[in-house]
N, C-alpha and C positions, 0 to 999 in steps of 0.2 A: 845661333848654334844651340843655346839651352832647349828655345823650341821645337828645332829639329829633334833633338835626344829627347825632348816629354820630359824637361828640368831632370834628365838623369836617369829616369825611369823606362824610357825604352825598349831596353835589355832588359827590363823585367817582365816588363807588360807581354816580350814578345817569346821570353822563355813558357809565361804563362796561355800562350797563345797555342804554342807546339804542346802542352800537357794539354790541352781540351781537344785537338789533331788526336792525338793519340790515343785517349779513354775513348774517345768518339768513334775511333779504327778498331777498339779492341772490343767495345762494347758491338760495334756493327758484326765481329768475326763470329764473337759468341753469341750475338741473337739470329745473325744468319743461319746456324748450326742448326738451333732450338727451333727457327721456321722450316726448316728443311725437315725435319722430324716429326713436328708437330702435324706441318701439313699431309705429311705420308701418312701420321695416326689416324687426322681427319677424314684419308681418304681409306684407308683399309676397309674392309671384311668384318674387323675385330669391332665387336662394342664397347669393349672397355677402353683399346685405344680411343677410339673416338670421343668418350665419355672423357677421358683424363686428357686430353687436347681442348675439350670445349669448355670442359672447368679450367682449364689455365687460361686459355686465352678469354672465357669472360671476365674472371676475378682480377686479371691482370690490367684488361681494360677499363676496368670497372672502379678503379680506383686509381688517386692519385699518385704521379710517380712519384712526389716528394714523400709518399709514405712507402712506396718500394725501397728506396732509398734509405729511408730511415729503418725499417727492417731490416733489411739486408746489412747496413753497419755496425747496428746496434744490438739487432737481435743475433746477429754471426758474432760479434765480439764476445755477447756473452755467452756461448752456445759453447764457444772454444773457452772460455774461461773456466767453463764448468765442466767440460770436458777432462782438460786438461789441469785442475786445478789451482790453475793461479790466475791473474790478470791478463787478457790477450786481446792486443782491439785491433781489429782488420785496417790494412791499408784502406788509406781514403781513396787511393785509386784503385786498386783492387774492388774494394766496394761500390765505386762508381762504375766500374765496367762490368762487375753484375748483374749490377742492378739496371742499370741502364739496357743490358742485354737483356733480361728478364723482357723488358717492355716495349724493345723493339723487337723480339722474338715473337710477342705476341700479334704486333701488326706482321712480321713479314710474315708467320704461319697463314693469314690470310689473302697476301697478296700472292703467296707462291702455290697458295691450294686454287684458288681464283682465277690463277692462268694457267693450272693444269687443266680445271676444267673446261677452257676457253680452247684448246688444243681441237681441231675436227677430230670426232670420233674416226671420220674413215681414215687417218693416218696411224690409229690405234690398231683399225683393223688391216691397213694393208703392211705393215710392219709385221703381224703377223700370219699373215699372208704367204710373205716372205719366208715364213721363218725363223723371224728373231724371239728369241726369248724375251721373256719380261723384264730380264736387267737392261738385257739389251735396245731395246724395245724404247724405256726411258731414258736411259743416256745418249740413244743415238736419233729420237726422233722426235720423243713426250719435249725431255727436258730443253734442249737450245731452241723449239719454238716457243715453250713457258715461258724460258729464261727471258725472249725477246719480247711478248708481254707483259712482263711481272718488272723492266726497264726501269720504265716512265716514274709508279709507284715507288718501287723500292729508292729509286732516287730521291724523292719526294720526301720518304721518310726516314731517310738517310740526313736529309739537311735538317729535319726536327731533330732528330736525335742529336745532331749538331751544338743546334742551340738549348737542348735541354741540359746537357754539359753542365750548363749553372748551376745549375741546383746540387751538384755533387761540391760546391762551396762550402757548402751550411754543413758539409761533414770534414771539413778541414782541408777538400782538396787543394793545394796550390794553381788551380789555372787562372783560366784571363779572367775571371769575375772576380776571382781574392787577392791576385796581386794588383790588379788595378784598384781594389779596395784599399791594402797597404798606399798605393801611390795618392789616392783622395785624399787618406789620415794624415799621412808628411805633407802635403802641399796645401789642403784646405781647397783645392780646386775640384769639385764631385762633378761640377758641367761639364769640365772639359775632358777630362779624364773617363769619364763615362759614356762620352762622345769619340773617343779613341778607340773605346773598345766595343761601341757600337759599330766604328767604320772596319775593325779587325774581325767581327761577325761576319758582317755584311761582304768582309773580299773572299774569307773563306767559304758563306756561303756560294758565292758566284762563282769558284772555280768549284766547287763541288757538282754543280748545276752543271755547268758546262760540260765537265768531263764526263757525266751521266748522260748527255745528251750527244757526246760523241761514243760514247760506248754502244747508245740505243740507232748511231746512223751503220757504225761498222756494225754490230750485230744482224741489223734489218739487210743491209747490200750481203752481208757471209747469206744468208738465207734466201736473199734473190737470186744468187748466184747459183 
């Protein structure tokens, strides 16, 4: 029985399993937003969008997350501190789904500008052809063959961002990396307890995989159809 439980620890491990689910889901909504934008900058007209899209996404790339991270916590804590006058330190998960967004914003602005342009030109032209306006035009014909493109990727790096999760430890988050730390400290077991929360990675990533991989079979048959 004790082994079943993880000597007790369990219910901790697996509360801290559902906070990394979750910064991972919020960090995904918020860097989704940031590619969708970034890639429209990249793709405009406009020079300056363009310019202020490819300064983010290379400085973003360009450096380590564990220092987005560390900005984002440290430097918002004190930004508001100063602001506001007194002491103010961001949520650790607030700060992780920032930040986290920050840097999967930057890869999905490239995988969502990459399978815009992967789109046939002639479905650009005979849309308008038709008649459709240019909103229209990307919602009903650019975007759901992009969307089925940009799939494969954006799942891909859906499941990094996943396991990047960790690194929002080192800022006090409670997930699966800090409370199975707590569970190491009380029981002196680091193998095994580290091996728990490698096999809690590993099932989350596989249904992550999976479900991207049925998303990318129904989206391909809605398009054959």
């Amino acid at each position: 029985m004790s082994s079943f439980t993880l000597n007790g620890y369990g219910e901790l491990i697996l509360l801290g399993a559902l906070t990394t689910l979750l910064v991972a889901l919020a960090a995904a909504a918020f860097g989704t937003v940031i590619g969708v934008l970034m890639a429209a900058a990249k793709l405009s007209q406009s020079r300056i969008l363009r310019q202020i899209a490819g300064a983010y996404t290379t400085t973003i790339r360009g450096v380590p997350d564990l220092l987005v991270i560390f900005l984002v916590y440290y430097g918002g804590s004190a930004t508001l501190s100063h602001v506001m006058g007194r002491p103010i330190e961001i949520n650790a998960f607030g700060a992780g789904a920032l930040s986290l967004g920050f840097v999967f914003g930057a890869y999905a602005t490239e995988i969502f500008r990459g399978a815009i342009l992967e789109v046939p030109r002639g479905q650009v032209e005979a849309a308008a052809a038709l008649g459709l306006s240019g909103t229209d035009s990307f919602a009903h014909v650019i975007a759901p063959q992009a969307w089925r493109l940009a799939v494969p990727a954006f799942g891909n790096q859906l499941t990094v961002l996943l396991k990047e999760t960790a690194l929002v430890s080192l800022v006090g988050l409670e997930d699966l990396m800090r409370r199975t730390g707590f569970a190491v400290e009380a029981t002196n077991r680091p193998f095994f307890f580290y091996l728990v929360a490698g096999v809690v990675y590993f099932v989350l990533s596989y249904a992550m995989t999976n479900a991207f991989g049925s998303v990318r079979r129904k989206t391909s048959a809605a398009l054959a159809r």
